[in-house]
C-alpha positions in Angstrom: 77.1 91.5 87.0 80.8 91.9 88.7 81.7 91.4 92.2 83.2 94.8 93.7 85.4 95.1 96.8 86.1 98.7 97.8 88.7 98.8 100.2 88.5 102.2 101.9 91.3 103.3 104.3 89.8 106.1 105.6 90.5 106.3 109.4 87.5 108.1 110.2 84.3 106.7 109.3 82.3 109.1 107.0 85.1 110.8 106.2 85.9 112.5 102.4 87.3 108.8 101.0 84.9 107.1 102.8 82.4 109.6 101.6 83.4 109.1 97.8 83.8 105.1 98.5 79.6 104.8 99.4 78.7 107.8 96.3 81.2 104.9 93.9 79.0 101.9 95.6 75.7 103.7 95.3 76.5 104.3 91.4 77.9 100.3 91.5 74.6 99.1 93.3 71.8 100.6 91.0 73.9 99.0 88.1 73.3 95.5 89.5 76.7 94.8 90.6 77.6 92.6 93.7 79.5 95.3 96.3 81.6 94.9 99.6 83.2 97.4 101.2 85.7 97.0 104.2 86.5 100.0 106.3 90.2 98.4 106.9 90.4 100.9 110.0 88.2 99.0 111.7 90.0 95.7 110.9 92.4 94.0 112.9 95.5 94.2 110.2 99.0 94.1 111.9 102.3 95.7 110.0 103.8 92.9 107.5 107.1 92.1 109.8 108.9 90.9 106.5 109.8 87.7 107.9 109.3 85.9 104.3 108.0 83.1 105.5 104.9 83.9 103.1 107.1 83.7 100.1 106.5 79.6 100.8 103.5 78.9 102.4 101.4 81.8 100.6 99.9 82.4 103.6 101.1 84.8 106.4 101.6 83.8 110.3 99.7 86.7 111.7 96.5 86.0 112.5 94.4 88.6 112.1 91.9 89.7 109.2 94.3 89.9 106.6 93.7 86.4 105.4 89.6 86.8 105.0 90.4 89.8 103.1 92.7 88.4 100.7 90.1 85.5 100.2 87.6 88.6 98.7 90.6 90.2 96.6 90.8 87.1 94.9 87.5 86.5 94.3 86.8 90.5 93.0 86.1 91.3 89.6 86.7 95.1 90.1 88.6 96.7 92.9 88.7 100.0 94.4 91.4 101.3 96.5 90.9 104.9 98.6 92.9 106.3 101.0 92.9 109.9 102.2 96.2 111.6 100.8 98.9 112.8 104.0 101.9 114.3 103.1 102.0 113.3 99.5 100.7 109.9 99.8 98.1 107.5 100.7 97.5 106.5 104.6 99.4 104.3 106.5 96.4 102.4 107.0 96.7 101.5 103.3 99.8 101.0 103.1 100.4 98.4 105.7 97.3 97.1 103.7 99.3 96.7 100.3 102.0 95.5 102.1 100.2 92.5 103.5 98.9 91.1 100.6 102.3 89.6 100.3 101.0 86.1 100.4 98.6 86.2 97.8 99.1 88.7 95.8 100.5 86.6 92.6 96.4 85.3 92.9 95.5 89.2 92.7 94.9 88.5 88.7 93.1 90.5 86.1 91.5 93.0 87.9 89.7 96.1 87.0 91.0 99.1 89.9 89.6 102.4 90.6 91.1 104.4 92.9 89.7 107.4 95.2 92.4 110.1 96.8 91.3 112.6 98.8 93.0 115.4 100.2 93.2 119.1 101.4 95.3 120.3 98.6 93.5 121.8 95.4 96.3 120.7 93.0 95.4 117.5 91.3 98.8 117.4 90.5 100.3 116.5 93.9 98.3 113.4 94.5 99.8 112.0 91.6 102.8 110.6 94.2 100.0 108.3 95.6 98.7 107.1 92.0 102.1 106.4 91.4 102.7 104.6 94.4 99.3 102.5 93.1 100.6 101.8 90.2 103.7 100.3 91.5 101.6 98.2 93.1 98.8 97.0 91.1 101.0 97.6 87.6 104.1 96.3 88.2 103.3 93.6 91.2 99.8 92.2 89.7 99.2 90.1 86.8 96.8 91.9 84.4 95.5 94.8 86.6 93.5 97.3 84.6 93.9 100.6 85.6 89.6 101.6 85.1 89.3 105.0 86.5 90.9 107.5 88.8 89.0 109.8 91.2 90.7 113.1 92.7 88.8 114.6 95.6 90.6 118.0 96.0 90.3 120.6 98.3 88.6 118.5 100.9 89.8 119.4 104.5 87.0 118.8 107.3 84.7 116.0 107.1 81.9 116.7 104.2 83.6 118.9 102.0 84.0 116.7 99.4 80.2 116.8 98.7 80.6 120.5 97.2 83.7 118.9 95.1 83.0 117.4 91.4 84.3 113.7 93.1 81.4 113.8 94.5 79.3 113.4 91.3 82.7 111.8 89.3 81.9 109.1 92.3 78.8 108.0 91.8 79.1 108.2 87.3 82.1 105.9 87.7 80.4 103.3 89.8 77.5 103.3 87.2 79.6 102.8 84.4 81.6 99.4 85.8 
């Protein structure tokens, strides 16, 4: 049994990520895993200021929810990351996300990730901007990230499309097989 944290960055609630974040959980669940989920739209998470005092303390002088969700990161067998894909790249809700796990993220250690993108577009091809802004994070910032599974939800544009998609189904077999 492995402790899951899927951190979706959906800004609407129900929305195509979000959508294929619960199908990945459902999939997870009736395997026997442990599962979280944070909807980080609906956490208080201000924009890192890059004041480096981090860099020393490990710990960041915001106060917000940041820190709480760090604590989970860290405790996370398996990760999922999910953003909805805007212009070529993830959200800037997950973004400022990455961005503040500044303090910790040398404690972000040997992790399985999954990542979910979603977007309008029907070419697989152009969300691979965002996995390659993933992998610059969890590859060349985290020690021993394992790169477990990739989901592209194409062709997605209002709110429930994705359930006609094959992420739909991908979702839910990949959350089984953790």
């Amino acid at each position: 049994m492995k402790n899951v944290l899927i951190l979706s960055a959906s800004p609407r609630k129900n929305g195509n990520s979000d959508m294929l974040c619960d199908r990945f959980a459902q999939g997870a669940r009736e395997s026997g895993h442990n599962l979280e989920k944070v909807f980080i739209a609906s956490k208080n998470i201000g924009y890192c200021h890059g004041c480096g005092v981090c860099n020393h303390t490990h710990k960041c002088v915001q106060k917000d929810d940041m820190a709480e969700i760090l604590d989970k990161m860290v405790n996370a067998d398996v990760m999922v990351l999910a953003t909805p894909v805007y212009f070529y790249s993830m959200d800037g809700q997950m973004k400022t996300f990455i961005d503040r796990t500044v303090p910790r993220y040398t404690e972000i250690s040997n992790k399985d990730f999954y990542f979910i993108m979603t977007a309008a577009d029907t070419e697989k091809a152009n969300l691979e901007r965002t996995m390659e802004a993933f992998r610059g994070f969890t590859e060349d910032c985290l020690d021993g990230a394992k790169e477990a599974g990739i989901i592209y939800g194409t062709g997605a544009w209002q709110i429930g499309e994705i359930e006609a998609a094959p992420a739909y189904d991908e979702a839910y077999e990949m959350g089984k097989a953790v």
